[in-house]
NUVEXMAR-750801 format. One record per residue (C-alpha): residue number from 0; z, x, y; residue in three letters. Coordinates in Angstrom, 2 decimals, m for minus. Each point is the difference from the previous one (the first is absolute). Example, Ala and Ser with C-alpha at 12.3 -4.5 7.8 and 13.67 -1.06 7.14 Angstrom:
2
+-----+---------+---------+---------+------+
|  nr |       Z |       X |       Y | rest |
+-----+---------+---------+---------+------+
|   0 |    7.80 |   12.30 |   m4.50 |  Ala |
|   1 |   m0.66 |    1.37 |    3.44 |  Ser |
+-----+---------+---------+---------+------+
END
This chain:
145
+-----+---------+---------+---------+------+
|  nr |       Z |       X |       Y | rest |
+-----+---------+---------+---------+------+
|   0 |    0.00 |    0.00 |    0.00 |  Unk |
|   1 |   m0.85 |    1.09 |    3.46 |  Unk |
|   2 |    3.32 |    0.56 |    1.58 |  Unk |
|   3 |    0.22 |    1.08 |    4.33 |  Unk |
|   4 |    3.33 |    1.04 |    1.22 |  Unk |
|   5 |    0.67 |   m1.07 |    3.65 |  Unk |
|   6 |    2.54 |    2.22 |    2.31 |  Unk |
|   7 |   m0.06 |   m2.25 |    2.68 |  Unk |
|   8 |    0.73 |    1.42 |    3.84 |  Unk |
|   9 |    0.19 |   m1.02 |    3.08 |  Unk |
|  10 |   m2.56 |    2.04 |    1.13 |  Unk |
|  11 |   m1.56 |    1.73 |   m3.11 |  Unk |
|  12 |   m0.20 |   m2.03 |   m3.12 |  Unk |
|  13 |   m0.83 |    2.66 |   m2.88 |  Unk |
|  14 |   m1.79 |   m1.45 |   m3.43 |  Unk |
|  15 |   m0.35 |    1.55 |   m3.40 |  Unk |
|  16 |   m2.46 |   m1.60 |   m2.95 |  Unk |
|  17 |    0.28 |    0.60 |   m3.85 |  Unk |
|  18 |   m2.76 |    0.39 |   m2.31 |  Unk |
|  19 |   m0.32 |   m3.12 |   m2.58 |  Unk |
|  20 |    1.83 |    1.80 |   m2.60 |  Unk |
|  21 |    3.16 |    0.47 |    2.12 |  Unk |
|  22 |    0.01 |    3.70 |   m0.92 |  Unk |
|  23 |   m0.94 |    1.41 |    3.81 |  Unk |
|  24 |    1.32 |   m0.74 |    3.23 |  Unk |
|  25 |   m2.06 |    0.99 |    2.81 |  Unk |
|  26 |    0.49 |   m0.12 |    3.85 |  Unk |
|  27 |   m2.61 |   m2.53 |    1.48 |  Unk |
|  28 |    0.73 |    0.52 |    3.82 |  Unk |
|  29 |    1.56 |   m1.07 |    3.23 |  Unk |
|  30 |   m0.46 |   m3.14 |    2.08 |  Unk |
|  31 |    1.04 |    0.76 |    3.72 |  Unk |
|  32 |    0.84 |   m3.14 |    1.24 |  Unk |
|  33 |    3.08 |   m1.28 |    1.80 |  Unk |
|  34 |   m1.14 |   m3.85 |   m0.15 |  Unk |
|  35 |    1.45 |   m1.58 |   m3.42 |  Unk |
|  36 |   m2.60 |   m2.96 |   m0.05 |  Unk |
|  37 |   m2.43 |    3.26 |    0.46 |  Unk |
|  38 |    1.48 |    2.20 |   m2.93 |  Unk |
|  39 |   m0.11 |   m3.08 |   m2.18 |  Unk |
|  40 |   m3.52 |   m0.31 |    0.26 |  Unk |
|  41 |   m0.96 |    3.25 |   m0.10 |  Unk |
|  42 |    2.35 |    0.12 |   m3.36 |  Unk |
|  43 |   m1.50 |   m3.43 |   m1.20 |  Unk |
|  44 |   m3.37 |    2.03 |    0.56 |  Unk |
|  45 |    0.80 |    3.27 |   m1.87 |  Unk |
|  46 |    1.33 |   m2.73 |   m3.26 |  Unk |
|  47 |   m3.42 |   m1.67 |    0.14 |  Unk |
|  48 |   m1.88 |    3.17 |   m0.07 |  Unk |
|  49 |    1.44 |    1.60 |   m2.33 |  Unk |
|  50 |    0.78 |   m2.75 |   m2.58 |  Unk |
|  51 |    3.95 |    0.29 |    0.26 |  Unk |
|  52 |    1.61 |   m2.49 |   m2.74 |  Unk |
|  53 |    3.86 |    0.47 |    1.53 |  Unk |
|  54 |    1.42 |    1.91 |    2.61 |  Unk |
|  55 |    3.35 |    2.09 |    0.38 |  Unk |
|  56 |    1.28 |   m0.14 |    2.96 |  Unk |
|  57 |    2.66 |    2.31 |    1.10 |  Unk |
|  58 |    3.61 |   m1.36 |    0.51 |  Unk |
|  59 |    2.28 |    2.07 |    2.40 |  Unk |
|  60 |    3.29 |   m0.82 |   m0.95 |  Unk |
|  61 |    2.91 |    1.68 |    1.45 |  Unk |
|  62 |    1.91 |    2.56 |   m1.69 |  Unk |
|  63 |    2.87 |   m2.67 |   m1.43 |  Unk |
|  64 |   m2.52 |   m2.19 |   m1.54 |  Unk |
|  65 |   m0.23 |   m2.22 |    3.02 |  Unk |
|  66 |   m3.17 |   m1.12 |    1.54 |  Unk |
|  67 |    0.03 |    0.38 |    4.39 |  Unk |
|  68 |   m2.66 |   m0.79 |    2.37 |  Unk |
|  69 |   m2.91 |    2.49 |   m1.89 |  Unk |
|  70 |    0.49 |   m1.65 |   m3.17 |  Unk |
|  71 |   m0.15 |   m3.52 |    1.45 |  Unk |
|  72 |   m3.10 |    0.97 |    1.68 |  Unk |
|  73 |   m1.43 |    1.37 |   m3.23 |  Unk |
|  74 |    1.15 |   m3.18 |   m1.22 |  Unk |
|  75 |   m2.39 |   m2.14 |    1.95 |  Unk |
|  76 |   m2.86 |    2.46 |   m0.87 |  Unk |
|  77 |    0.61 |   m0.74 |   m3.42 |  Unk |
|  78 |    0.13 |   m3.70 |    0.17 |  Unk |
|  79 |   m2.92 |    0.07 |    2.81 |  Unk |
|  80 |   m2.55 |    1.71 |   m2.29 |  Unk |
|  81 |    0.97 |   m1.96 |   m2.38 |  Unk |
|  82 |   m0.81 |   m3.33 |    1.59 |  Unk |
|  83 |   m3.39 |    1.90 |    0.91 |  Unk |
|  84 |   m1.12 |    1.11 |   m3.39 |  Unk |
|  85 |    1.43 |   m1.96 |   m2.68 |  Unk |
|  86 |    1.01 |    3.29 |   m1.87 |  Unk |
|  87 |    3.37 |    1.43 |   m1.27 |  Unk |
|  88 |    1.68 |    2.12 |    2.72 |  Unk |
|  89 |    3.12 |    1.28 |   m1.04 |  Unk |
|  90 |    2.35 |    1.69 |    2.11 |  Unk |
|  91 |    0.84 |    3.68 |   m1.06 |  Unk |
|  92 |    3.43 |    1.93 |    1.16 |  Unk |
|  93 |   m1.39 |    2.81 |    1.65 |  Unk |
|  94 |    3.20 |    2.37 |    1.26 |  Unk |
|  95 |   m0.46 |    2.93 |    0.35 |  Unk |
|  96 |   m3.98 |    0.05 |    0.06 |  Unk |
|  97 |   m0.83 |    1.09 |    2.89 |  Unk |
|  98 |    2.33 |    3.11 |   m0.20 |  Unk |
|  99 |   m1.10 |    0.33 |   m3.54 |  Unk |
| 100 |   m3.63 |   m0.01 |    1.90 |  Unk |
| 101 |    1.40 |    2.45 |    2.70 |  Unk |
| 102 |    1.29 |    2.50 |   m2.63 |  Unk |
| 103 |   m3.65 |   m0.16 |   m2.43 |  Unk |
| 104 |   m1.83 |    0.76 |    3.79 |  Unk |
| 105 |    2.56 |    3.11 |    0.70 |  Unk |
| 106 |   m0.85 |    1.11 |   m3.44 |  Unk |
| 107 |   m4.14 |    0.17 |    0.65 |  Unk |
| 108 |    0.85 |    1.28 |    3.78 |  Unk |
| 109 |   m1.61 |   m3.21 |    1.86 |  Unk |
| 110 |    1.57 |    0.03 |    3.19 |  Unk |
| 111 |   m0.78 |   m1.22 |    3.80 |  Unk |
| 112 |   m2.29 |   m2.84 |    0.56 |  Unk |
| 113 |   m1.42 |   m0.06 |   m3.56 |  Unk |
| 114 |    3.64 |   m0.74 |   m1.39 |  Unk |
| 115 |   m0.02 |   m2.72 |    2.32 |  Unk |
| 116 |   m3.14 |   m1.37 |   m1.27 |  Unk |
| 117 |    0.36 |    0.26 |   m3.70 |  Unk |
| 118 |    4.18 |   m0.51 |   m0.68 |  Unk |
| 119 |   m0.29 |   m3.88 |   m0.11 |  Unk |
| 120 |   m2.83 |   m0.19 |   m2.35 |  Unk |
| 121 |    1.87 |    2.75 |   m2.20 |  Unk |
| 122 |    3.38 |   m2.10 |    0.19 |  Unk |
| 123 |   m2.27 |   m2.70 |   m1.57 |  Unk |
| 124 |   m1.58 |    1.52 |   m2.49 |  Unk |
| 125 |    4.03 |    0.92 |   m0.81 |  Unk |
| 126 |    0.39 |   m3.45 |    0.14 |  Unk |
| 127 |   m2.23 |   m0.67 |   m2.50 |  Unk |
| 128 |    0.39 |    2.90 |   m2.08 |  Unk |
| 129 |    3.93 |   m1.64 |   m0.56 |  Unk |
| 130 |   m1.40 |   m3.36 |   m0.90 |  Unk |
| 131 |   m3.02 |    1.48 |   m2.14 |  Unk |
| 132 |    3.34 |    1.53 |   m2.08 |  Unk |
| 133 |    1.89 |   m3.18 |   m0.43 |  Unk |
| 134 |   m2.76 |   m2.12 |   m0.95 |  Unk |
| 135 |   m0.73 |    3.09 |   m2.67 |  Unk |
| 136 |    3.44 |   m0.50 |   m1.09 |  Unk |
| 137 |    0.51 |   m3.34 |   m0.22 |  Unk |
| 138 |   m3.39 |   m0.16 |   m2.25 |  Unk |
| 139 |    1.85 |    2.87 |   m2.36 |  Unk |
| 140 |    2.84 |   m1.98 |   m0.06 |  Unk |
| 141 |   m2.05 |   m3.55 |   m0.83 |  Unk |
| 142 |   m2.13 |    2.00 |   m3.15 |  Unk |
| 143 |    3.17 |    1.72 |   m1.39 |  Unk |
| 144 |    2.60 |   m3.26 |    0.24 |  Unk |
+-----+---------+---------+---------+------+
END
């Protein structure tokens, strides 16, 4: 199943895609758009060219488990591209991504403007590397049970 990972921003919304196997994760790109209704569409776009069957969206809870005014927002991304396509989004817990991102960009020595251009996109193909592993899992765990 075709499987993109949203890390949705207020400015920069980064976007990872799988292959149909689930086996790679790859960054897909950056939408540079402040304007939800105007990210939405631009994501709606990206599903439909693609061929996306669900999205992931990235859930920023805080460090205590609790969900504050990111998370809610990602919450209504969720549920609005939902209501738009008709597909399964699922909400992913995505702590820790970006410096997770942050760290993988310090270890390849991409610094300056290009960090700023590729770190979202490489938080979500975190994102979806996380999920890719779960759904793995919980197939393992279906086949052995």
């Amino acid at each position: 199943m075709k499987i993109m990972a949203v890390d949705y921003g207020a400015a920069r919304t980064g976007l990872a895609l799988c292959d149909r196997t689930e086996f790679l994760a790859s960054p897909l790109g950056v939408i540079h758009e402040k304007d939800f209704a105007k990210t939405m569409t631009q994501i709606v776009y990206t599903v439909k060219e693609y061929g996306v069957e669900a999205i992931v969206v990235g859930y920023p809870l805080n460090m205590d488990g609790s969900a504050g005014e990111k998370a809610q927002l990602c919450e209504r991304v969720a549920d609005t591209l939902r209501k738009l396509l008709g597909i399964p989004v699922e909400l992913w817990d995505e702590r820790q991504t970006t410096m997770q991102a942050a760290g993988y960009l310090n270890q390849t020595n991409v610094r300056g403007k290009k960090r700023k251009e590729v770190i979202d996109e490489v938080a979500a193909t975190i994102i979806l590397e996380s999920y890719l592993a779960y759904r793995k899992n919980q197939k393992e765990k279906a086949e052995n049970a």
